[in-house]
Backbone bond lengths (Angstrom), bond angles and torsions (degrees), N, CA, C in turn:
res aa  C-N    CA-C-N  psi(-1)  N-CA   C-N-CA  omega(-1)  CA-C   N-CA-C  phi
1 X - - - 1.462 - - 1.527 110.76 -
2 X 1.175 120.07 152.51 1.300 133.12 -170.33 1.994 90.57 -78.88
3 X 1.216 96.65 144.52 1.890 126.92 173.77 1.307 84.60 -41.56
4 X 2.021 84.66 -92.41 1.120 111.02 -155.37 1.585 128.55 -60.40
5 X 1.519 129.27 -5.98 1.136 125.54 164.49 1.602 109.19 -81.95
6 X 1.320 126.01 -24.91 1.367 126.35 172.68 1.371 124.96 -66.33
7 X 1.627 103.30 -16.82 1.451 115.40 167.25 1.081 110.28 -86.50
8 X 1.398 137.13 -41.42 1.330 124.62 178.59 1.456 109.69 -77.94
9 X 1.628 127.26 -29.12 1.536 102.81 163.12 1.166 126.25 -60.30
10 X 1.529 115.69 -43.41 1.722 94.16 163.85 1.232 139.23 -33.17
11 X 1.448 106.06 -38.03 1.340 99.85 -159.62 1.509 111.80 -100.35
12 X 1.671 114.37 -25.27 1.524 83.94 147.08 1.411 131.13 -73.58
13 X 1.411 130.83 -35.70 1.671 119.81 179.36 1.526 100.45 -64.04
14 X 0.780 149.00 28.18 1.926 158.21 120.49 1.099 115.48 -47.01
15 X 1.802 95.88 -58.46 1.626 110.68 -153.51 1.509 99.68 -86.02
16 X 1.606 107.29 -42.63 1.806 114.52 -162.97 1.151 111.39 62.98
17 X 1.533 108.23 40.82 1.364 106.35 174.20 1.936 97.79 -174.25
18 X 1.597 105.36 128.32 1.554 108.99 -176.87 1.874 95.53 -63.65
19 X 1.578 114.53 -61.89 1.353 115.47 -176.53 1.964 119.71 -34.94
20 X 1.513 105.59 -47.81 1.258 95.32 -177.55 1.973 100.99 -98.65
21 X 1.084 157.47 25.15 0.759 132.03 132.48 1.803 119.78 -77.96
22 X 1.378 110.41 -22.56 1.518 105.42 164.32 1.432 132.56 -58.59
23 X 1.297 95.63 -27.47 1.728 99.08 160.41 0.978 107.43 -83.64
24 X 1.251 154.52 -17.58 1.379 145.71 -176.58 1.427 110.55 -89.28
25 X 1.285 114.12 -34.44 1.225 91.01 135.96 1.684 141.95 -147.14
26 X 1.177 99.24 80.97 1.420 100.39 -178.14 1.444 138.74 63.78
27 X 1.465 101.46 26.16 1.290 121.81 -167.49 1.389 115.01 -120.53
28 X 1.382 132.80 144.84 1.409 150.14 154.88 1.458 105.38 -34.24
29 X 1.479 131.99 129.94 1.680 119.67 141.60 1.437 127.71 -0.35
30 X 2.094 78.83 -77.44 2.056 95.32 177.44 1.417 101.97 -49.82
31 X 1.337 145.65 -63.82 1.278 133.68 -128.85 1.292 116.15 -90.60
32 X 1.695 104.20 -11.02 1.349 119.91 -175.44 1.892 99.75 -71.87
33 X 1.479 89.57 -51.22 1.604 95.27 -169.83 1.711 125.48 -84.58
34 X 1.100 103.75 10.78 1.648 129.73 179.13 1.352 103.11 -84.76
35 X 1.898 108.57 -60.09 1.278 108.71 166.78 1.817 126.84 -57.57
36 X 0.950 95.99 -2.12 2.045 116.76 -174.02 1.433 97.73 -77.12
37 X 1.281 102.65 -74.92 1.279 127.42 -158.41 1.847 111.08 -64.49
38 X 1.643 101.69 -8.17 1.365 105.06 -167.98 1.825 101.94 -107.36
39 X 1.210 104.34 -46.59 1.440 110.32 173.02 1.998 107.59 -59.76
40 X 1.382 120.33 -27.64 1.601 114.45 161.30 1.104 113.38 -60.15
41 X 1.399 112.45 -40.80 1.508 122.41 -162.16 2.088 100.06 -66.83
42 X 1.250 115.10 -36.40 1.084 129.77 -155.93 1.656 97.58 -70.40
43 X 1.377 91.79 -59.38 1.406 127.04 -167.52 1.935 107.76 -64.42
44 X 1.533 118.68 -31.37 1.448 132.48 -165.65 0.933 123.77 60.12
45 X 1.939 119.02 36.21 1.663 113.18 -154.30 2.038 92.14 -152.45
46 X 0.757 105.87 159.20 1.429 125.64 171.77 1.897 112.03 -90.60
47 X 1.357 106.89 116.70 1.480 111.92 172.52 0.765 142.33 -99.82
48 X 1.409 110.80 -24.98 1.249 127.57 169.74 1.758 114.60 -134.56
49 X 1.514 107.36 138.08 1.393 119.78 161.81 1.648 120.54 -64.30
50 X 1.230 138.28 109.62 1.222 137.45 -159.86 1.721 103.53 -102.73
51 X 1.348 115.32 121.23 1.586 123.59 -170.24 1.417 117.61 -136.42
52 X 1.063 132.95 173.37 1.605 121.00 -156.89 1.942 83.21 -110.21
53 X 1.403 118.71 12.45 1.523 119.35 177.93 1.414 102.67 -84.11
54 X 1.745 106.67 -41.73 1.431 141.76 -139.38 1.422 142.78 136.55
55 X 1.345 116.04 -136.55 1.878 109.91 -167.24 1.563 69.15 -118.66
56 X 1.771 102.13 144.92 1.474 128.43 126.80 1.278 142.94 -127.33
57 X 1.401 121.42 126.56 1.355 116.36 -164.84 1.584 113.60 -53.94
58 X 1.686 100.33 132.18 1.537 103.98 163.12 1.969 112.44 -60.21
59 X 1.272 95.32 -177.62 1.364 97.48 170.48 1.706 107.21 -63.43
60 X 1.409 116.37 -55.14 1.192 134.28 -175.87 1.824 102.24 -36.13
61 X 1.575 94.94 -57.02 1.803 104.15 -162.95 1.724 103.95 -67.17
62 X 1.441 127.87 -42.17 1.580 141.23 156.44 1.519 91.52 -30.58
63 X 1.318 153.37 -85.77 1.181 142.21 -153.34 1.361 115.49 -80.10
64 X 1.129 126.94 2.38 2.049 134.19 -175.95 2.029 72.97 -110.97
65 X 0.841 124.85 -67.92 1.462 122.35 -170.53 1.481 110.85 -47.88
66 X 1.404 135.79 -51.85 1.454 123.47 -172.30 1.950 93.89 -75.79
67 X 1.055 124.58 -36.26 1.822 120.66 172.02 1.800 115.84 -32.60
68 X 2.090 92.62 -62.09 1.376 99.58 -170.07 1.627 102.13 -88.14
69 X 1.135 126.12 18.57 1.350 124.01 168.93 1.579 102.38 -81.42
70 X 1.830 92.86 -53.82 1.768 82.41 -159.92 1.498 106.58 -82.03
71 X 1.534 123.71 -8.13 1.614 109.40 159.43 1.676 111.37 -55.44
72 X 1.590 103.69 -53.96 1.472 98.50 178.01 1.401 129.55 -18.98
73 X 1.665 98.11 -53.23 1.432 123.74 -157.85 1.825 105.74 -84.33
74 X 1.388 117.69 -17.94 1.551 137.18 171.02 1.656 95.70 -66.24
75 X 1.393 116.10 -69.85 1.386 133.28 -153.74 1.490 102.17 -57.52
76 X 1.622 112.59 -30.46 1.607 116.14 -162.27 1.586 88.32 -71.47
77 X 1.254 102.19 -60.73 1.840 122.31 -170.41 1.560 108.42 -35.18
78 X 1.544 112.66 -54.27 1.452 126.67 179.54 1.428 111.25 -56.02
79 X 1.278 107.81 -35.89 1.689 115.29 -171.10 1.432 87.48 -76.76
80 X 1.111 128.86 -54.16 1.640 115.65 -169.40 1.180 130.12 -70.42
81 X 1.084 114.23 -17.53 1.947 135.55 172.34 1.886 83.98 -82.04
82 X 0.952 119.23 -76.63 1.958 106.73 169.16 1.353 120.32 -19.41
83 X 0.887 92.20 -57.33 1.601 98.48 178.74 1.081 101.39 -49.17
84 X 1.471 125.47 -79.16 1.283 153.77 -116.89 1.794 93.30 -69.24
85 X 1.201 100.27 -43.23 1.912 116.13 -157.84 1.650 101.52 -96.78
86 X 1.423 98.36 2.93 2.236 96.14 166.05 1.727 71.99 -116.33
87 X 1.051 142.51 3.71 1.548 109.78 167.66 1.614 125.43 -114.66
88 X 1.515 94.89 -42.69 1.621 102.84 168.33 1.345 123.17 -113.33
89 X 1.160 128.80 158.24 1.522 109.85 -171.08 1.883 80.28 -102.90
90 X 1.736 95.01 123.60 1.340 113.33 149.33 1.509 115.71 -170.67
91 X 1.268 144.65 145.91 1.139 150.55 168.92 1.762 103.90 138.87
92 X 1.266 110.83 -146.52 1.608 105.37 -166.50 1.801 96.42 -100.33
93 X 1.064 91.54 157.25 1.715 125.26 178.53 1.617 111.27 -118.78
94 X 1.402 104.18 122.87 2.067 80.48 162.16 1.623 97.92 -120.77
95 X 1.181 98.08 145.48 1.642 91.94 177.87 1.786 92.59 -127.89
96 X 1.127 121.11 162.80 1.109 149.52 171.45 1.337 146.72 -136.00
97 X 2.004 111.86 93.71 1.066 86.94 -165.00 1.681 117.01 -152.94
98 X 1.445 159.98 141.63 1.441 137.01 -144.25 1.875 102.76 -19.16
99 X 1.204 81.16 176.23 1.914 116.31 164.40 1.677 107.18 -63.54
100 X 1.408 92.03 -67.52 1.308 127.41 -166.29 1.981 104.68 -47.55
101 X 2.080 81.83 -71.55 1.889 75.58 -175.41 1.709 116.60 -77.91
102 X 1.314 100.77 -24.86 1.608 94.14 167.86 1.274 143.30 -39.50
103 X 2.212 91.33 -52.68 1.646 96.95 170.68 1.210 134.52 -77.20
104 X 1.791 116.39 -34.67 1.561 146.22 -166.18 1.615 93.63 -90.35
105 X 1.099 128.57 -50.16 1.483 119.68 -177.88 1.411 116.55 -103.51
106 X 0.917 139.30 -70.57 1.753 134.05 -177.98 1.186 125.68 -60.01
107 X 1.743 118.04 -34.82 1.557 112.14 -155.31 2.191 79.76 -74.47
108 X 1.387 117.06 -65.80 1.761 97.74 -175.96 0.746 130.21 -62.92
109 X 1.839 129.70 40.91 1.449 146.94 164.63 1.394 125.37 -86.38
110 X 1.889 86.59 -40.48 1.741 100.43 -142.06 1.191 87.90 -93.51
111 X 1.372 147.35 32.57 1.455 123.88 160.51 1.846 101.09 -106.15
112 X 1.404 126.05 8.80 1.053 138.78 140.72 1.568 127.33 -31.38
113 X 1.854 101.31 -67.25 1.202 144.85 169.14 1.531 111.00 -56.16
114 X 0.919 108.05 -50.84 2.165 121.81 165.13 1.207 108.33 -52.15
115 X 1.353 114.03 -62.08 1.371 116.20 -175.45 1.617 103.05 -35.45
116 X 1.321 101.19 -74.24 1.596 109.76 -154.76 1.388 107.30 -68.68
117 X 1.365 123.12 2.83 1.673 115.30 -161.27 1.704 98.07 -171.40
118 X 1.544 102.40 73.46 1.636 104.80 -164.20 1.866 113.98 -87.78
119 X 1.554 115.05 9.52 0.712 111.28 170.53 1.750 108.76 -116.88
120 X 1.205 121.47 44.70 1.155 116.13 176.47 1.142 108.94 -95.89
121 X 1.727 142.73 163.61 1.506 128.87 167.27 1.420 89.77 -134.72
122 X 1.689 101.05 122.19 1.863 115.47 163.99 1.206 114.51 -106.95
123 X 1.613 117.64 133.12 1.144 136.24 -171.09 1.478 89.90 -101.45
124 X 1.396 123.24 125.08 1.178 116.74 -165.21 1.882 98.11 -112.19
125 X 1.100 124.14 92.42 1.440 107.17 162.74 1.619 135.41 -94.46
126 X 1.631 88.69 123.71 1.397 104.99 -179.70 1.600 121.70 -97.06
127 X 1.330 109.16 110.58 1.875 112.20 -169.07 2.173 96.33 -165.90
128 X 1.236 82.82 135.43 1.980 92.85 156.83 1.863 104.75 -55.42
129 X 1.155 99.84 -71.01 1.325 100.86 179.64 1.655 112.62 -15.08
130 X 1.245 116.30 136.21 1.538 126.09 163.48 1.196 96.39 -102.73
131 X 1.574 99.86 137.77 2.033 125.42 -171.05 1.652 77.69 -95.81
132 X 1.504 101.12 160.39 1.309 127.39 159.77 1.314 105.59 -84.32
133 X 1.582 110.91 121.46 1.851 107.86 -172.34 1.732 101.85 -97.70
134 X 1.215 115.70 -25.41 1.427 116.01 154.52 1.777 137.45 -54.09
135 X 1.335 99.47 -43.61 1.643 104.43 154.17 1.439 106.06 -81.74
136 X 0.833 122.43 34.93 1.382 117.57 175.94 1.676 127.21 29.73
137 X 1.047 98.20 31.86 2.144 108.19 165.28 1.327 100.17 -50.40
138 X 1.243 131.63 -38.52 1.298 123.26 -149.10 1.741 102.72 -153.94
139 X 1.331 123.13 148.75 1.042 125.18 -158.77 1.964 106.36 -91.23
140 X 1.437 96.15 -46.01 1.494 115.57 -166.23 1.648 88.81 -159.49
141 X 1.620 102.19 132.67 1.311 131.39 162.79 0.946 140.56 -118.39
142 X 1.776 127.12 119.90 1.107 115.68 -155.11 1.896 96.84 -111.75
143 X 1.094 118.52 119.79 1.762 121.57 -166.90 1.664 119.03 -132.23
144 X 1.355 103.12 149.34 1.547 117.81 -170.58 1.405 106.41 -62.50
145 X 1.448 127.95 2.99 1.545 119.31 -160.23 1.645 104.68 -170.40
146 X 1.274 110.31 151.89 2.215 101.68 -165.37 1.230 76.31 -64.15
147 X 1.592 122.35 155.13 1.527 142.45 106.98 1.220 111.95 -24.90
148 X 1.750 107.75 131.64 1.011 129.82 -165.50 1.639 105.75 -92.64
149 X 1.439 119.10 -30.20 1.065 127.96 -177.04 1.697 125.75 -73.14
150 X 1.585 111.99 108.68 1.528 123.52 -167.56 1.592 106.02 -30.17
151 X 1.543 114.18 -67.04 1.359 132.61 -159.79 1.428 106.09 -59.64
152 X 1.148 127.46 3.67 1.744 127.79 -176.67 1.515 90.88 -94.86
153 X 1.627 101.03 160.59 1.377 114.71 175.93 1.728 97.93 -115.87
154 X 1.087 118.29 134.01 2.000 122.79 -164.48 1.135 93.58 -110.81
155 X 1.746 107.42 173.36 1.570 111.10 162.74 1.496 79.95 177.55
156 X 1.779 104.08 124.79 1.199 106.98 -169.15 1.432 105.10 -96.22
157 X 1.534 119.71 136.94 1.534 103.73 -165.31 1.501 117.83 -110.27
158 X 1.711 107.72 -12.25 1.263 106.37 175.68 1.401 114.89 -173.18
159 X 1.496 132.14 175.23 1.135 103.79 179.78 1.490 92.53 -127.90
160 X 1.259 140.42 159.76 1.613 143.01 -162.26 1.985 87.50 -135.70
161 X 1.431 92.33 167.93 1.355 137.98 135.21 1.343 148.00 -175.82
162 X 1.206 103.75 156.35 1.681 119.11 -179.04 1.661 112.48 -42.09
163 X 0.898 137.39 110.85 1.253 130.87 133.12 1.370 129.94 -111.92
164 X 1.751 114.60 -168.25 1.341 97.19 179.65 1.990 104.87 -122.43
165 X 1.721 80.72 155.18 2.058 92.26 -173.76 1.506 90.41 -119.57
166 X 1.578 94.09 157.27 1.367 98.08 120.55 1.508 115.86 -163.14
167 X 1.009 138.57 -162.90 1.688 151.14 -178.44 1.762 116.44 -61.32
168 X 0.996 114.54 101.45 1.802 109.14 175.93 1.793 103.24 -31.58
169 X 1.053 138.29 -51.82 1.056 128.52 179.44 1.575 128.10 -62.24
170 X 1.734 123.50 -28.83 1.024 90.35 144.18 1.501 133.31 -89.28
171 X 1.034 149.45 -21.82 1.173 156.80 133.35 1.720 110.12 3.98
172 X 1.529 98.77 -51.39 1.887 106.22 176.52 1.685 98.14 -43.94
173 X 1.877 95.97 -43.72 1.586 93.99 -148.04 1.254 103.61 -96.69
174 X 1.476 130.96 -46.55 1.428 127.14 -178.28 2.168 116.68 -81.74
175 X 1.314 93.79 2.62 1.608 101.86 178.13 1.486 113.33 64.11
176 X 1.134 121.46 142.30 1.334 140.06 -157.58 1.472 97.26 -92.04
177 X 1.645 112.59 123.37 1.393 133.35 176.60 1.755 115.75 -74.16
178 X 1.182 114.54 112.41 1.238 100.83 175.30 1.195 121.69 -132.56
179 X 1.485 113.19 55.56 1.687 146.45 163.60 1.318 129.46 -174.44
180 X 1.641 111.11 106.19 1.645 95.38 -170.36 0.964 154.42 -14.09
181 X 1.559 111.97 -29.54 1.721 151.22 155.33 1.685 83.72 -29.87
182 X 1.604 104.66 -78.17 1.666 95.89 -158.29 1.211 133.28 -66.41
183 X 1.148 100.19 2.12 1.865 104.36 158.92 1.567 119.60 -66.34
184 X 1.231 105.45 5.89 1.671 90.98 166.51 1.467 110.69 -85.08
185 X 1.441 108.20 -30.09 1.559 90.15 175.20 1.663 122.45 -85.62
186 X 1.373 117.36 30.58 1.210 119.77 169.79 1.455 130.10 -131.37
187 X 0.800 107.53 147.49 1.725 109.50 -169.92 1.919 115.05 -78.71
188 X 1.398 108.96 108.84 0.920 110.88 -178.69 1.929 131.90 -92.67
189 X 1.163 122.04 147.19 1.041 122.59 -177.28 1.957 127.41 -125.63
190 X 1.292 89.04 103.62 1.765 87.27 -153.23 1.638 84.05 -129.12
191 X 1.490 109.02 -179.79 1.481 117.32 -178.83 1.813 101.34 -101.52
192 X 1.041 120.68 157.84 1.291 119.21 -179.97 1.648 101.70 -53.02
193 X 1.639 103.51 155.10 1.948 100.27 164.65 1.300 113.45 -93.21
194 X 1.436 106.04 9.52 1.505 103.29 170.27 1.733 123.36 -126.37
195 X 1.703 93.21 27.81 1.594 99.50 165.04 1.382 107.54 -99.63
196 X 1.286 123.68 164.52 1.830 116.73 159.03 1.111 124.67 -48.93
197 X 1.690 122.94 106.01 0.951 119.97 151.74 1.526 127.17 -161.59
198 X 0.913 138.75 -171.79 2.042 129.09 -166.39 1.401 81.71 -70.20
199 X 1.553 98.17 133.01 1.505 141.88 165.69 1.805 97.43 -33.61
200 X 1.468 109.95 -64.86 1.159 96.88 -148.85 2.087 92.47 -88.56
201 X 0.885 140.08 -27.44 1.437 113.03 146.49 1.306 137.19 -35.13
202 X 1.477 132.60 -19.02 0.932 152.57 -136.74 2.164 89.73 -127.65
203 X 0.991 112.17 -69.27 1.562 127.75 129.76 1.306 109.63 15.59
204 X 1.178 109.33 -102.10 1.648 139.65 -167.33 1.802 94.85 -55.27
205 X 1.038 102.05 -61.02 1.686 106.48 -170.22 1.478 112.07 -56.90
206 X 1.362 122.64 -30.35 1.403 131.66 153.44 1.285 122.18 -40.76
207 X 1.522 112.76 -53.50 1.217 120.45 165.68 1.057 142.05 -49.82
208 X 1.472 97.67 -63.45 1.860 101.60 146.74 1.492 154.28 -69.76
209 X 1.047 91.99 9.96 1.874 126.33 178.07 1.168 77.78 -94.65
210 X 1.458 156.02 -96.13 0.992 149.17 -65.11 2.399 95.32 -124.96
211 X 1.582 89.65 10.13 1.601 100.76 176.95 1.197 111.38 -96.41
212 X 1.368 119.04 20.95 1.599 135.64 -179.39 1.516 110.70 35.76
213 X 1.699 87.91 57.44 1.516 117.80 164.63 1.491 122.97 -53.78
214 X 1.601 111.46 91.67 1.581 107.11 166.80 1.521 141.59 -44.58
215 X 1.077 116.23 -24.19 1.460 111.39 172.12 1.645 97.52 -150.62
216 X 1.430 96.27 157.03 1.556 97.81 -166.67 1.956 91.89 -149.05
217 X 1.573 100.37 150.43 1.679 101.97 156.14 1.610 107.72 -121.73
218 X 1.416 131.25 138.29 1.116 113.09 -138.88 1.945 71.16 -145.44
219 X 1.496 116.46 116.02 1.833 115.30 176.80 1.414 112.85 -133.79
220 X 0.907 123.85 166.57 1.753 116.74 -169.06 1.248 124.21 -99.04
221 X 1.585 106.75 21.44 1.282 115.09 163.23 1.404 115.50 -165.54
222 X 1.456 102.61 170.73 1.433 104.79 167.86 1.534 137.87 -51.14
223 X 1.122 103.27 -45.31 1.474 120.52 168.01 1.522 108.33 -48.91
224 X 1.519 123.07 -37.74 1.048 115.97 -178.82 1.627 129.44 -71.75
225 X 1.441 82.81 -37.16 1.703 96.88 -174.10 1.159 105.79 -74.83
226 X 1.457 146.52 -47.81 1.446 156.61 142.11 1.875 97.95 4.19
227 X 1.346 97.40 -73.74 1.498 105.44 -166.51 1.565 106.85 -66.48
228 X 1.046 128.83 0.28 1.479 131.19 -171.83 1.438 93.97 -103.88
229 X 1.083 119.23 -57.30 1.268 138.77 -179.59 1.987 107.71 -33.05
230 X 1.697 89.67 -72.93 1.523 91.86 -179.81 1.299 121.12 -69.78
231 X 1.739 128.37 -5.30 0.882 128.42 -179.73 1.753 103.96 -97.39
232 X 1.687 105.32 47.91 1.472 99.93 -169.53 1.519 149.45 28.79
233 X 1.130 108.48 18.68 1.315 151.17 178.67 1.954 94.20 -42.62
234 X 1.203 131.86 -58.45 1.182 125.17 -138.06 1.862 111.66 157.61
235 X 1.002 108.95 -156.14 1.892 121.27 -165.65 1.685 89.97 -124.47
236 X 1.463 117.55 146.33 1.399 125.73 -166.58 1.379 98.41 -141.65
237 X 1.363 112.79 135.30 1.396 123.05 149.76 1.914 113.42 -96.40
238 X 1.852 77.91 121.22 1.839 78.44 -159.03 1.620 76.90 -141.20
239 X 1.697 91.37 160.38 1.657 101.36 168.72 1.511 119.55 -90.98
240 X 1.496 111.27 147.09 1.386 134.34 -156.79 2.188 107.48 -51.60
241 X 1.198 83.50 -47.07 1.634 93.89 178.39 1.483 117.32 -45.26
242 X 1.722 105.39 -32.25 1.792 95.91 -179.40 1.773 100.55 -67.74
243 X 1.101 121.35 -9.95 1.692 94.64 -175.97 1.880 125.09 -79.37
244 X 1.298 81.55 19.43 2.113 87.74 -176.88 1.456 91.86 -104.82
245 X 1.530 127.32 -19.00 1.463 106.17 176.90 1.747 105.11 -106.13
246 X 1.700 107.22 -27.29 1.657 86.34 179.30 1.850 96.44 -122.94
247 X 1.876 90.96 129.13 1.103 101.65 -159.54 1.445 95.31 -89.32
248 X 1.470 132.42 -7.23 1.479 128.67 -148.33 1.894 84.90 -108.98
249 X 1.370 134.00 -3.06 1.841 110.17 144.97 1.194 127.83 -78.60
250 X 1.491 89.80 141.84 1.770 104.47 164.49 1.138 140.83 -104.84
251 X 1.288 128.98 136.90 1.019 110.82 -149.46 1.807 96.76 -98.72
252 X 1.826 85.71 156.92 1.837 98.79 -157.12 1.530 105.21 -108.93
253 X 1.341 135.85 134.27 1.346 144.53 -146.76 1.870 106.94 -6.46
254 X 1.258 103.85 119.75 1.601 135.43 -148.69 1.920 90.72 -74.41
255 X 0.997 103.78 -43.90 1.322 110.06 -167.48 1.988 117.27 -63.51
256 X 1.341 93.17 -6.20 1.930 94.51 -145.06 2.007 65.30 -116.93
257 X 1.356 92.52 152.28 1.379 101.95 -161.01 2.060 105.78 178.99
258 X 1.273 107.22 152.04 1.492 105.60 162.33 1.515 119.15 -79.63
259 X 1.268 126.51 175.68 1.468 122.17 130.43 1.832 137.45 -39.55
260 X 0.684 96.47 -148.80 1.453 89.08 -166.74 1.663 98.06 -128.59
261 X 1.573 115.43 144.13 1.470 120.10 -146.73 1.529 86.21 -114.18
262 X 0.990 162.97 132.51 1.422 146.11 122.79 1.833 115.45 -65.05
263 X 1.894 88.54 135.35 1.311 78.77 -178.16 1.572 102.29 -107.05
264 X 1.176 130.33 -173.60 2.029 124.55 168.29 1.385 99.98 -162.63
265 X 1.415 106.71 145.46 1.492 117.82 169.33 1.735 101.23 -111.45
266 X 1.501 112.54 126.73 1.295 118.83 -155.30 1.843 99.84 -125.50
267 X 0.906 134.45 158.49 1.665 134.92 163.59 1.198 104.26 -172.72
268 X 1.414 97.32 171.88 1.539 104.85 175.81 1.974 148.92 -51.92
269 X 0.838 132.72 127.89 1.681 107.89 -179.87 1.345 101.79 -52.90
270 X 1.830 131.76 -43.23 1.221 93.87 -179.20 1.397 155.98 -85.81
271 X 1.297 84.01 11.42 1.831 114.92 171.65 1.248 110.36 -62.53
272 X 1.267 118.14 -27.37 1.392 113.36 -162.80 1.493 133.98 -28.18
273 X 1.129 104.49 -53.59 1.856 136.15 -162.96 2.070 101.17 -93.11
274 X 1.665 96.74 -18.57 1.760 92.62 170.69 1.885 111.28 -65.02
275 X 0.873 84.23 129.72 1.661 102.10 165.43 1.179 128.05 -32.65
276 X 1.743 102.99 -72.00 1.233 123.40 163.26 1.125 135.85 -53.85
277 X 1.348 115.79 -20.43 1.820 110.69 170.20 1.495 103.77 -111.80
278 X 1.240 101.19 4.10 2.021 97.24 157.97 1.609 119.13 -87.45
279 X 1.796 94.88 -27.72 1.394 96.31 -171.28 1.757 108.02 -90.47
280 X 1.697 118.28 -4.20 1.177 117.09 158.74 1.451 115.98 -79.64
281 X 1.407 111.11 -53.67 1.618 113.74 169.82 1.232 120.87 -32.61
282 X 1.502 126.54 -60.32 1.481 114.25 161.30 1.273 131.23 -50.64
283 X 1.173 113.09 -28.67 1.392 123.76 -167.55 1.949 106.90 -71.77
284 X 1.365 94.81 -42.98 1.944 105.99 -174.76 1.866 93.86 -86.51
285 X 1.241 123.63 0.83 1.458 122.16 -178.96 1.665 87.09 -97.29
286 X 1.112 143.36 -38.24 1.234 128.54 -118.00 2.210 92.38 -116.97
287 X 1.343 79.02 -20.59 1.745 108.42 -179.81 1.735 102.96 -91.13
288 X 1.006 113.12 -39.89 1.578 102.29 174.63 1.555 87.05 -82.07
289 X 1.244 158.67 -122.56 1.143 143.10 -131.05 1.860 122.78 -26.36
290 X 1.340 98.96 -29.17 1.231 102.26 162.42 1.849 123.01 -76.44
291 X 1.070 94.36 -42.42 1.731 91.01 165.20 1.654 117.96 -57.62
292 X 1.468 101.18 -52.18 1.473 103.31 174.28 1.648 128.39 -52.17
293 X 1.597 104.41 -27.51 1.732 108.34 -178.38 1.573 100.06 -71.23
294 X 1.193 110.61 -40.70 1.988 136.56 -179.28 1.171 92.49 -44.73
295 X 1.579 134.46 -60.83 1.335 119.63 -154.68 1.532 94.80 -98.82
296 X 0.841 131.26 2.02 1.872 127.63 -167.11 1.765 73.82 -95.27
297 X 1.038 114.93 -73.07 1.796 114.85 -155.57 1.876 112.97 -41.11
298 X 1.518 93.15 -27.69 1.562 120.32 -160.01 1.851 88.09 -72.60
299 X 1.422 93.45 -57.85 1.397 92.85 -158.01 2.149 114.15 -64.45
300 X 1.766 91.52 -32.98 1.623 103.71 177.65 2.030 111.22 -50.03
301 X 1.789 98.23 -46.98 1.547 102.51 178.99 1.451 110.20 -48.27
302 X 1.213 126.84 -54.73 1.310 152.47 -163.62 1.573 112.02 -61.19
């Protein structure tokens, strides 16, 4: 069935009258009832009873009428949930963003983000893969490298790198390396260089593989190696950011290090004016400045 004739039958079987649904909307007499006469025609049925009172619905027009009522009554609802999400931040979010920074940095953030805005729902996706933020896979992306794509709006939030930790306790026991050389006698824990992940992590771990390292634990993410790590496991190539939440690594010959990671939080232009990815955007802005005072204070003690 045609939209737009279903809109104008509504609105005269509303009105019960061609004259006042034409003002309602902006329509001629004729044009109101042209569209009448065409949607019957469509339909092969009679809709209305025609009386010198006005229109009454046939039986036929009573059942097209309770249909376009309760779309009516959908469309109002939709407009107000529209509303609602260019005015308040609530409904779903998807964000998208590593293993690594998702689990170790954001996921023990966002109950920050709860607090202040307890009806929000974040779909949190965790994958290497980059979502298309234009097909909309993903709402807001937070990534190791700018987006390549013009139509995104960026904001670069920090720059990281890889180095390597591990736990004073093993260190008590396997002794502290202080020349790449001596990483052969230690057991290392890095992600493969041939899973997804930033080049120059990927980099570094080359490097240190390459000290004809006897035993190795080798997991496909950050999250993993972290937990190997604190479970005294060995020496880790991990990114720099976990040291504002775990204060008990050390860091293992100071000098040996990656490049430099850029991170960016990227989304759509037409997100712009949503609530919800303004009221996350501040929220992951407001958390890196707090990390950043963390490591400025860290570094002044030091």
């Amino acid at each position: 069935m045609d939209w737009d004739k279903l809109r104008i039958f509504h609105a005269v079987a509303d009105a019960g009258s061609l004259t006042h649904a034409g003002d309602t909307l902006h329509l001629s007499q004729s044009a109101v009832s042209r569209q009448i006469r065409a949607l019957e025609d469509s339909l092969g049925t009679t809709l209305f009873h025609r009386h010198a009172r006005g229109l009454i619905l046939t039986e036929q027009g009573e059942l097209l009428f309770e249909a376009t009522s309760s779309m009516a009554r959908k469309l109002d609802s939709t407009s107000a949930r529209i509303r609602d999400s260019e005015e308040n931040v609530l409904g779903e979010l998807k964000v998208t963003t590593p293993v690594g920074f998702g689990t170790l940095w954001l996921a023990p953030r966002l109950v920050k983000l709860y607090e202040k805005y307890p009806e929000l729902k974040i779909d949190l996706l965790l994958e290497e893969r980059v979502l298309d933020l234009p097909m909309r896979e993903a709402d807001v992306a937070i990534r190791m490298k700018e987006p390549s794509q013009s139509d995104l709006i960026r904001r670069r939030l920090l720059n990281i790198r890889m180095r390597l930790y591990a736990t004073r306790e093993y260190l008590e026991f396997a002794g502290t390396p202080e020349t790449m050389a001596d990483l052969a006698r230690h057991r290392i824990i890095c992600q493969k260089t041939d899973q997804p992940q930033v080049a120059a992590g990927a980099r570094l771990a080359q490097d240190v593989m390459a000290q004809n390292v006897r035993s190795t634990l080798t997991v496909n993410n950050y999250f993993g190696v972290l937990q190997g790590v604190l479970a005294h496991v060995g020496i880790g190539v991990l990114p720099d950011y976990l040291t504002a939440d775990h204060h008990d690594l050390v860091r293992v010959l100071p000098e040996t290090e990656s490049g430099e990671v850029p991170v960016f939080l990227a989304y759509p232009e037409e997100l712009r004016q949503t609530q919800r990815v303004a009221a996350f955007r501040d929220f992951v802005l407001e958390e890196i400045q707090a990390y950043r005072r963390h490591q400025s204070e860290n570094r002044a003690v030091k």
